[in-house]
TORKOL-260051 format. One record per atom (N, C-alpha, C, CB): residue in three letters; residue number from 1; x, y, z. Coordinates in nm, 2 decimals. Glycine has a CB too. Example, Ala and Ser with C-alpha at 12.3 -4.5 7.8 and 13.67 -1.06 7.14 Angstrom:
% residues 2
+-----+-----+--------+--------+--------+
! res !   n !      u !      v !      w !
+-----+-----+--------+--------+--------+
! Ala !   1 !   1.32 !  -0.57 !   0.78 !
! Ala !   1 !   1.23 !  -0.45 !   0.78 !
! Ala !   1 !   1.32 !  -0.33 !   0.78 !
! Ala !   1 !   1.13 !  -0.45 !   0.90 !
! Ser !   2 !   1.28 !  -0.22 !   0.71 !
! Ser !   2 !   1.37 !  -0.11 !   0.71 !
! Ser !   2 !   1.29 !   0.00 !   0.79 !
! Ser !   2 !   1.41 !  -0.06 !   0.57 !
+-----+-----+--------+--------+--------+
% end
This chain:
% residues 72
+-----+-----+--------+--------+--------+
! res !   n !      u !      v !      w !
+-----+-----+--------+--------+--------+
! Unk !   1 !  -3.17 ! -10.10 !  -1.78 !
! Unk !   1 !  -3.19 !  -9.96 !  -1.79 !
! Unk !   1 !  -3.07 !  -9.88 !  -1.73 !
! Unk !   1 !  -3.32 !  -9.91 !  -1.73 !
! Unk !   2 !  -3.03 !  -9.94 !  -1.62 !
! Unk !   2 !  -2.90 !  -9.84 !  -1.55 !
! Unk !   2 !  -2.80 !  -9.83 !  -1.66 !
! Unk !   2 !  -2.81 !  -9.92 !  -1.39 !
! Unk !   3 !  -2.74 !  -9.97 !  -1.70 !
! Unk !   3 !  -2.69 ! -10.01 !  -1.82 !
! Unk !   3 !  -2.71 !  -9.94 !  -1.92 !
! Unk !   3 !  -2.73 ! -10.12 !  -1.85 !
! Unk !   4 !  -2.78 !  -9.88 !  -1.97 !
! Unk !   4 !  -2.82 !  -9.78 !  -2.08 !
! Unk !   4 !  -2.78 !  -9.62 !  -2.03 !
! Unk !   4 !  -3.01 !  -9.79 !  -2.12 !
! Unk !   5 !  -2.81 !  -9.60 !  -1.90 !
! Unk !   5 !  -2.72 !  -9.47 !  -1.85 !
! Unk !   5 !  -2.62 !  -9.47 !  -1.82 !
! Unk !   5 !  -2.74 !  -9.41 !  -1.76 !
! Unk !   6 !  -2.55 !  -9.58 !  -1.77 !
! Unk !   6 !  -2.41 !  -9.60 !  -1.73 !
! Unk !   6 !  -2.28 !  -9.57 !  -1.91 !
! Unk !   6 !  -2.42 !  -9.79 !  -1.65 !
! Unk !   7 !  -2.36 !  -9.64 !  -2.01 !
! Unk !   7 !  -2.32 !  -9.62 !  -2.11 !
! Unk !   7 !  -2.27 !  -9.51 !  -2.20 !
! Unk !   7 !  -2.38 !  -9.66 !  -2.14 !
! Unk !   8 !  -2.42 !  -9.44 !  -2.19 !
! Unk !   8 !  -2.48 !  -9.30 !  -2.22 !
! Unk !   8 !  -2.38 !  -9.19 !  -2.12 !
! Unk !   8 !  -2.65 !  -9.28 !  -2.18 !
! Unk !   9 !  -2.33 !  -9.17 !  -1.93 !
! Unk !   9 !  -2.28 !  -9.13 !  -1.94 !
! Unk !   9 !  -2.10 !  -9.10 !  -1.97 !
! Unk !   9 !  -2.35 !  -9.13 !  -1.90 !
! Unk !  10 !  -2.07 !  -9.26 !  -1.98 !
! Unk !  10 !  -1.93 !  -9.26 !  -2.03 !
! Unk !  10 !  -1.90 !  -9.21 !  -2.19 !
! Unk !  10 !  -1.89 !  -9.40 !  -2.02 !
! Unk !  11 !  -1.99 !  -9.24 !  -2.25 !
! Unk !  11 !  -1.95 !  -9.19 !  -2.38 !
! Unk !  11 !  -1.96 !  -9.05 !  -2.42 !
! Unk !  11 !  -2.01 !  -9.25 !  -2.47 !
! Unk !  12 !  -2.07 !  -8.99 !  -2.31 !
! Unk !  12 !  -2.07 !  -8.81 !  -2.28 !
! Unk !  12 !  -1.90 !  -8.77 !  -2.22 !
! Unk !  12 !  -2.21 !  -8.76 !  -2.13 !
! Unk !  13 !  -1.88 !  -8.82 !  -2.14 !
! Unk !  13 !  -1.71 !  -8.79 !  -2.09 !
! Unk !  13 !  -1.62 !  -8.81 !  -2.19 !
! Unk !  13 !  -1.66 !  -8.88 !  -1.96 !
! Unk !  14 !  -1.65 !  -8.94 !  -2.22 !
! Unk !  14 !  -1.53 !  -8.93 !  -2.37 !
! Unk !  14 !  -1.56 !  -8.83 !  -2.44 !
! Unk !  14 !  -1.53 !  -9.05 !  -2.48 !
! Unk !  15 !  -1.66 !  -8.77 !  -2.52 !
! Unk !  15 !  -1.68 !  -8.70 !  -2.58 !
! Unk !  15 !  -1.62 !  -8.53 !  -2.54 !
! Unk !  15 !  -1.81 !  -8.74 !  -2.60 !
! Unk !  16 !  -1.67 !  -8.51 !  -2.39 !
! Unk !  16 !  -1.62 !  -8.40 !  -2.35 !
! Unk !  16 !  -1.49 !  -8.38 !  -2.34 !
! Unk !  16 !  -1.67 !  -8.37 !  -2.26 !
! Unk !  17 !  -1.42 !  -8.51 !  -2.30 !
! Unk !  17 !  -1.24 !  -8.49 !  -2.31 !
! Unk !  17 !  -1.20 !  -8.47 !  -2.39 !
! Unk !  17 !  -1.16 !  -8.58 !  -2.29 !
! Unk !  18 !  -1.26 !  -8.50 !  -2.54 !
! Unk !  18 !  -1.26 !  -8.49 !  -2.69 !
! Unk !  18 !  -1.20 !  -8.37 !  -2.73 !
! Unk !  18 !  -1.38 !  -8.49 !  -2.75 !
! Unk !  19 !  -1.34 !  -8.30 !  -2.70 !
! Unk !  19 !  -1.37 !  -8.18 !  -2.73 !
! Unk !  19 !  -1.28 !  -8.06 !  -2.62 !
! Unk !  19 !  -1.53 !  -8.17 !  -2.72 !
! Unk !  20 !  -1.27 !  -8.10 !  -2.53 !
! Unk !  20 !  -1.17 !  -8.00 !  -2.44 !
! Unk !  20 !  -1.06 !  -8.05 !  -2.50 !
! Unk !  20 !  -1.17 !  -8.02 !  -2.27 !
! Unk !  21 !  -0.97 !  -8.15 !  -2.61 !
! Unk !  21 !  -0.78 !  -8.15 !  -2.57 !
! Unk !  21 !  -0.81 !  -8.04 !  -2.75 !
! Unk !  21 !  -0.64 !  -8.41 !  -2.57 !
! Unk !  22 !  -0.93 !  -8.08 !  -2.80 !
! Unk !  22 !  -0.93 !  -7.97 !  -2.96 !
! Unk !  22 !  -0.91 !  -7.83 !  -2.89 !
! Unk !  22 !  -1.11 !  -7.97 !  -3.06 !
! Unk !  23 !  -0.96 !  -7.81 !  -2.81 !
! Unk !  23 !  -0.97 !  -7.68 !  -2.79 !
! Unk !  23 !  -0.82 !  -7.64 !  -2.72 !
! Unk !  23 !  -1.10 !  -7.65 !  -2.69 !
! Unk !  24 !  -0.81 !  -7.74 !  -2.61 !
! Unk !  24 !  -0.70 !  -7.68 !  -2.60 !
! Unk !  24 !  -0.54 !  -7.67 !  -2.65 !
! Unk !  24 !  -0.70 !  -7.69 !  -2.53 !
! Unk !  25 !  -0.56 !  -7.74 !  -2.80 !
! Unk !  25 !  -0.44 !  -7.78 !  -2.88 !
! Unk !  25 !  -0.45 !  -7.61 !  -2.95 !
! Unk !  25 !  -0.47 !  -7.95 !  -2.99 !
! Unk !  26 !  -0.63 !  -7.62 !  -2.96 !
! Unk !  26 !  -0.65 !  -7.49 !  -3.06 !
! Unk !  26 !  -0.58 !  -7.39 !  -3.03 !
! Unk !  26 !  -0.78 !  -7.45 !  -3.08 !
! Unk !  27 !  -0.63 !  -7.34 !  -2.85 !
! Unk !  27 !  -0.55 !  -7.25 !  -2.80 !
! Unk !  27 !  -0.42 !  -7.20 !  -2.80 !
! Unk !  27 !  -0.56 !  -7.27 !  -2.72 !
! Unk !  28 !  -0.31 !  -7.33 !  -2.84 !
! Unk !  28 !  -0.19 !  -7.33 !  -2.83 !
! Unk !  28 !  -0.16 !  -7.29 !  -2.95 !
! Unk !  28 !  -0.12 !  -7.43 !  -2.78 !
! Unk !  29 !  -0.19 !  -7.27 !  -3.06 !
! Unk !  29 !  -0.18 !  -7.27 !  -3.19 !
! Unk !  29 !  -0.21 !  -7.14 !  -3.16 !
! Unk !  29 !  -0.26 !  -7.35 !  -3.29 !
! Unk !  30 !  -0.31 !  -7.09 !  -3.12 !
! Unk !  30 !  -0.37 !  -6.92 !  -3.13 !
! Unk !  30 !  -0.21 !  -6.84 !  -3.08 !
! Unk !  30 !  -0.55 !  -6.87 !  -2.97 !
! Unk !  31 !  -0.19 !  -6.89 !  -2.97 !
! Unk !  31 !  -0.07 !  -6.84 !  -2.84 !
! Unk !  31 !   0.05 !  -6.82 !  -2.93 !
! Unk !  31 !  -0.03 !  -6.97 !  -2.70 !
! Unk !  32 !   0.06 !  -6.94 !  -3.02 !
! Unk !  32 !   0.17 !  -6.95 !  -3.12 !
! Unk !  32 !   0.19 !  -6.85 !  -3.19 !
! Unk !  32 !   0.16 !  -7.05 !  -3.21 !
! Unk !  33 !   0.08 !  -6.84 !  -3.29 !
! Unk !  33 !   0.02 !  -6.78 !  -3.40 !
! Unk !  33 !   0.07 !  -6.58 !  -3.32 !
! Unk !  33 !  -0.19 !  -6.85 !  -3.42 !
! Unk !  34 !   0.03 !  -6.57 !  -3.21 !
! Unk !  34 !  -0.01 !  -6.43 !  -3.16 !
! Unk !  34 !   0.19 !  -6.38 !  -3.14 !
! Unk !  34 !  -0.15 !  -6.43 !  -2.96 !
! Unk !  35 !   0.24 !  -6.51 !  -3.09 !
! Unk !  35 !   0.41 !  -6.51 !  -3.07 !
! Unk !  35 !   0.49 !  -6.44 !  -3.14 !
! Unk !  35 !   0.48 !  -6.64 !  -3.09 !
! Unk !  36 !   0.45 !  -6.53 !  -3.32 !
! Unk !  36 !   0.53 !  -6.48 !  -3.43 !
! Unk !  36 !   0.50 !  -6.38 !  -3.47 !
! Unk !  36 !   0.55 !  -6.54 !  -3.54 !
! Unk !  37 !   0.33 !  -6.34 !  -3.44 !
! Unk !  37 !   0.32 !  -6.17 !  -3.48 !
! Unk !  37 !   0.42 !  -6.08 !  -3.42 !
! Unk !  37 !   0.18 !  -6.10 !  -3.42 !
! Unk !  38 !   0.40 !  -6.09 !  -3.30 !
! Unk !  38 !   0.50 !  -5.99 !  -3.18 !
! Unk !  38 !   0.61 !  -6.00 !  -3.23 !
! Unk !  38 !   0.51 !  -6.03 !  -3.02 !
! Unk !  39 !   0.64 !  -6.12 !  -3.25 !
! Unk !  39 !   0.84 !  -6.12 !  -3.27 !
! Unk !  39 !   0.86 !  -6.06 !  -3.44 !
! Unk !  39 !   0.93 !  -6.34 !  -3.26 !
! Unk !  40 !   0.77 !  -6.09 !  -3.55 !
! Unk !  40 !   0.77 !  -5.94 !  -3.66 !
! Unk !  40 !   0.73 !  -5.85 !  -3.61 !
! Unk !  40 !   0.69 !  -5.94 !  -3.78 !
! Unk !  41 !   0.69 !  -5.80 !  -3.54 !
! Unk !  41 !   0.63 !  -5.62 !  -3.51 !
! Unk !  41 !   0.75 !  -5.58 !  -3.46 !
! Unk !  41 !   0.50 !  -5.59 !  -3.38 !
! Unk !  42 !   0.83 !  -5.68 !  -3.36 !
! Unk !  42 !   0.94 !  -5.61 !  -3.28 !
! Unk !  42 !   1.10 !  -5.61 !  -3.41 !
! Unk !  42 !   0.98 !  -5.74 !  -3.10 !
! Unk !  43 !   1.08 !  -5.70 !  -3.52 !
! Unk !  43 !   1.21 !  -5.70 !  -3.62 !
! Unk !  43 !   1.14 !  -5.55 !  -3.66 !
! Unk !  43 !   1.23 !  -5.86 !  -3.76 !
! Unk !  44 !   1.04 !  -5.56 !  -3.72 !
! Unk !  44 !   1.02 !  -5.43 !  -3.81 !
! Unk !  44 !   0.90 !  -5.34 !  -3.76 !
! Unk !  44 !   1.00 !  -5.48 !  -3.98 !
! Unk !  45 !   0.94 !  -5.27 !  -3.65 !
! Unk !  45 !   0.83 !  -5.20 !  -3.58 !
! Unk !  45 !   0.79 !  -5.08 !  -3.67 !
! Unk !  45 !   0.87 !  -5.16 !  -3.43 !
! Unk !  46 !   0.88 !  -4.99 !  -3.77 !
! Unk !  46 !   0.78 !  -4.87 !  -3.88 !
! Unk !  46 !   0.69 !  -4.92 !  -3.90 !
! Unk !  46 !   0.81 !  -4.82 !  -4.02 !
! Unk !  47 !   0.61 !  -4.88 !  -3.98 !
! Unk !  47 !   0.52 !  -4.86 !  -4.09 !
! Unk !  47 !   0.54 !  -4.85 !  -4.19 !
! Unk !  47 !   0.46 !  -4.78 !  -4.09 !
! Unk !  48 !   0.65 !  -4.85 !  -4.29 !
! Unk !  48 !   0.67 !  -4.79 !  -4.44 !
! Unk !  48 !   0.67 !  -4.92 !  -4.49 !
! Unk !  48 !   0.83 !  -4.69 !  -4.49 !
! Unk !  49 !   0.64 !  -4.87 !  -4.61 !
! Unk !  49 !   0.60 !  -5.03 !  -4.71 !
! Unk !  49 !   0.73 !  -5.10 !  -4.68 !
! Unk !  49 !   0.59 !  -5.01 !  -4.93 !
! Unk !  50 !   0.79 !  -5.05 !  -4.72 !
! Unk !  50 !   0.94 !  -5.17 !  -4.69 !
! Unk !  50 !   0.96 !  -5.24 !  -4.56 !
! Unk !  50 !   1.09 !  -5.10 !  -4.71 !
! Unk !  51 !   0.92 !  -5.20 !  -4.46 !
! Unk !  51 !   0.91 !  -5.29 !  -4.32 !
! Unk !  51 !   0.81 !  -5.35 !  -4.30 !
! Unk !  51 !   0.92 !  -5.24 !  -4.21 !
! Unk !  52 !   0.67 !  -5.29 !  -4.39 !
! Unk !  52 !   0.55 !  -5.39 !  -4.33 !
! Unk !  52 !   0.58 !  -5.55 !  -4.45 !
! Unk !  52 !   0.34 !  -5.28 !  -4.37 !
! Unk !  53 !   0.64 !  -5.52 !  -4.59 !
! Unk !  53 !   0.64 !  -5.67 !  -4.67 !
! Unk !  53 !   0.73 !  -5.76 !  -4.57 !
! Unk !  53 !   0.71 !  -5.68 !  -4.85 !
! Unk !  54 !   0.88 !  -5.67 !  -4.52 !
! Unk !  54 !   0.96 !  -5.76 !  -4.43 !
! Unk !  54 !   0.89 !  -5.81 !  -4.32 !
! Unk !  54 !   1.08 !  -5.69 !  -4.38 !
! Unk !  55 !   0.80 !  -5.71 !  -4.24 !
! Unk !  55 !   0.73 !  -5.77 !  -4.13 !
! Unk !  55 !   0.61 !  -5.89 !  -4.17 !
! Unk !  55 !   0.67 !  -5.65 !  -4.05 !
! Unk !  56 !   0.52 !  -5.88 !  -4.32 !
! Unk !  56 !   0.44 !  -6.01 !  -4.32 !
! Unk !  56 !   0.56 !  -6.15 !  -4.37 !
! Unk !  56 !   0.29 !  -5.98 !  -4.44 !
! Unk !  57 !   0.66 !  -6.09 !  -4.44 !
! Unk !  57 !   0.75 !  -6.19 !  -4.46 !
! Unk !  57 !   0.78 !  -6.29 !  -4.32 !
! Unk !  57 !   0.88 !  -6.12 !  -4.52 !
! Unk !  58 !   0.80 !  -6.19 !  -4.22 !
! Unk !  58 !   0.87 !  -6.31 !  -4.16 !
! Unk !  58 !   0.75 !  -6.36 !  -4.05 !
! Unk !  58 !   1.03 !  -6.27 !  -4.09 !
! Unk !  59 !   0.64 !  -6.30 !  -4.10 !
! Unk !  59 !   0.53 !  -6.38 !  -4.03 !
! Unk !  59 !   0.50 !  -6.47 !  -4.06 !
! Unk !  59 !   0.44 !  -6.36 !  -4.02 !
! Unk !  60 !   0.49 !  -6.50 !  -4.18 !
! Unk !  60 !   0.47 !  -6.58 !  -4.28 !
! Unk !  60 !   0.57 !  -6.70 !  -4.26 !
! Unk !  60 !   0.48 !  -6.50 !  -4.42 !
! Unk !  61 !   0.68 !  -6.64 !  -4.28 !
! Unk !  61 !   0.78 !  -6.76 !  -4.25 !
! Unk !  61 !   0.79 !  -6.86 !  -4.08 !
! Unk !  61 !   0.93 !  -6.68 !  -4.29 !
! Unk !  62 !   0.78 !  -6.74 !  -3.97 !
! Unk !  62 !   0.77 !  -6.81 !  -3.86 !
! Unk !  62 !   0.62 !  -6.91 !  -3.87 !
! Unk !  62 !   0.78 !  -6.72 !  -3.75 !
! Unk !  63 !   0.51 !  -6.87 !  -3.94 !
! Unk !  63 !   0.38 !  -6.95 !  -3.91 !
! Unk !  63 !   0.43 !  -7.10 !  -3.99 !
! Unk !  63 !   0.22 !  -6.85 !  -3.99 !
! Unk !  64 !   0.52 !  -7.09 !  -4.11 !
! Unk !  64 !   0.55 !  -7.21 !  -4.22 !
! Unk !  64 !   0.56 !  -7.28 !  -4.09 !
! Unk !  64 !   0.70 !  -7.20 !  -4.36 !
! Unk !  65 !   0.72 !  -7.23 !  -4.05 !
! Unk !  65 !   0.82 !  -7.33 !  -3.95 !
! Unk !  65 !   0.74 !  -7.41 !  -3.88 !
! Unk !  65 !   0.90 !  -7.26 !  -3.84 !
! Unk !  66 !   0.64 !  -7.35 !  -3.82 !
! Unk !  66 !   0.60 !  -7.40 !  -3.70 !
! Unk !  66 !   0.40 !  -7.45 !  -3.71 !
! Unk !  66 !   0.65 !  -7.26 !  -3.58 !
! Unk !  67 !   0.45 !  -7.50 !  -3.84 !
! Unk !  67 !   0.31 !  -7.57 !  -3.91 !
! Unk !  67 !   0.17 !  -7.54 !  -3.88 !
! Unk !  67 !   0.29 !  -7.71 !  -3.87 !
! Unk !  68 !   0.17 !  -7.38 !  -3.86 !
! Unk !  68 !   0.02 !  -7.31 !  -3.85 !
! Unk !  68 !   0.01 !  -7.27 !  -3.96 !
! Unk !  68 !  -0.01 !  -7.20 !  -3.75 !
! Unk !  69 !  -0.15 !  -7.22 !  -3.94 !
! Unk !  69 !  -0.19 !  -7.21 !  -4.04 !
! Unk !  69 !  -0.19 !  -7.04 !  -4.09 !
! Unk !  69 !  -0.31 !  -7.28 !  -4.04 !
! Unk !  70 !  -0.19 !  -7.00 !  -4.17 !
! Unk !  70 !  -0.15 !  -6.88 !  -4.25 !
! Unk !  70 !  -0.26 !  -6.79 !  -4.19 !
! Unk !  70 !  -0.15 !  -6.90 !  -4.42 !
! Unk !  71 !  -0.23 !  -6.62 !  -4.16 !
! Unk !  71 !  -0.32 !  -6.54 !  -4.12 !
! Unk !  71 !  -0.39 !  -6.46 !  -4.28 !
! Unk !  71 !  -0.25 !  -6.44 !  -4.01 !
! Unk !  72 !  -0.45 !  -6.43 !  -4.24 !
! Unk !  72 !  -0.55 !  -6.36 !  -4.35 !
! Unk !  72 !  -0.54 !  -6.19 !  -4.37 !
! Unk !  72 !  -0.72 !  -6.39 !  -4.31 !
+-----+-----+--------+--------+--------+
% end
């Protein structure tokens, strides 16, 4: 029976280590993701149509580079 907890709790820790390196890979992707916004806001800080397509352009393009995934 210890045997059956001892088991039960190692494969809970594996599991949680799991689940904490997703999250914190996820995090780094968010941090990424929040980077290339800022660094378009700061190329094309107006508002007029013509700086906001240049500004999702090169959001768009820093998110390609750097293999995230596309904002909505």
């Amino acid at each position: 029976m210890i045997r059956i907890a001892v088991v039960f709790a190692a494969f809970l820790a594996a599991s949680s280590a799991q689940a904490s390196q997703q999250g914190t890979q996820m995090m780094k992707n968010w941090k990424a993701a929040d980077l290339c916004a800022k660094k378009a806001q700061q190329a094309f800080p107006n508002y007029t149509a013509e700086n906001n397509a240049k500004r999702d352009a090169a959001l768009k393009q820093c998110l390609e580079q750097q293999n995230l995934p596309p904002r909505q």
